[in-house]
N, C-alpha and C positions, 0 to 999 in steps of 0.2 A: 194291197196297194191303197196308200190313204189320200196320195194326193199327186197331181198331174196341174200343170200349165200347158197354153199353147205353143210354148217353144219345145217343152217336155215332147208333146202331141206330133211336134212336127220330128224332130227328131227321131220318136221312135216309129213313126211310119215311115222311113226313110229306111230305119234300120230293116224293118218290120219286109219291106220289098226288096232288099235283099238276101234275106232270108228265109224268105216266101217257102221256096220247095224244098228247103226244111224239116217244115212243119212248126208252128207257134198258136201255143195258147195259152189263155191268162186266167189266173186262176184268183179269187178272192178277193179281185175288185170290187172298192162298195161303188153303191150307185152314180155317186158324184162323178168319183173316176168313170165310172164306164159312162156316163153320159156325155163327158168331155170325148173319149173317144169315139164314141158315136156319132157325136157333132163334126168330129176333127176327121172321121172317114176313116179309121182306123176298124172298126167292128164290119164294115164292109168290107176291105179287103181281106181279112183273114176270116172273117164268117163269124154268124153270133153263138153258132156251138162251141165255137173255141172257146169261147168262154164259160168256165168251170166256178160251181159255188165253194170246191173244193179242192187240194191238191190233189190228195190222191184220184179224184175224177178225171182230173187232167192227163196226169200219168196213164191211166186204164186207157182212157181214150187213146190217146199215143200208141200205146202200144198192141190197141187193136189193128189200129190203122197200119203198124208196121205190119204188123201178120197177113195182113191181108194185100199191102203193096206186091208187087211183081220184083223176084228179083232179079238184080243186077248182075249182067254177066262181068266177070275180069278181064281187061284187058290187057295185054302185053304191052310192056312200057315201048317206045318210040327208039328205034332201032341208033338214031343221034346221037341219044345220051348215053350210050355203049362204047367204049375203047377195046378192039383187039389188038392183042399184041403178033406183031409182024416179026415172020421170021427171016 
């Protein structure tokens, strides 16, 4: 990323908390950028490990963190949206 504004900033912290439990991290920010979002509150909510000097660090990362999540059980969709047919 070469370059970020304050409207950029706001935008994507906006986007950035709704996508929170997700998982997001940014990878190859130079400084200016990441300093904009650090001022802008951006590197606070997602944390400053998220940020990667590399893609592929990013990626590792991520997918350590999947392995190590708990997983998710299935649930059976909502009985509602089911049509039986009546005889």
């Amino acid at each position: 990323m070469n370059f970020i504004d304050a409207s950029a900033c706001d935008a994507l912290l906006n986007l950035i908390k709704e996508l929170q439990n997700q998982g997001i991290a940014f990878a190859r920010a130079r400084d200016e950028v990441r300093e904009r979002m650090r001022l802008s509150g951006i590197e606070t909510v997602i944390g400053s490990t998220n940020f990667c000097e590399r893609v592929t660090d990013g990626v590792r990362a991520w997918q350590q963190k999947e392995r190590q999540a708990p997983v998710k059980e299935l649930k059976e969709p909502a009985a509602a949206g089911r049509f039986d047919r009546q005889r």
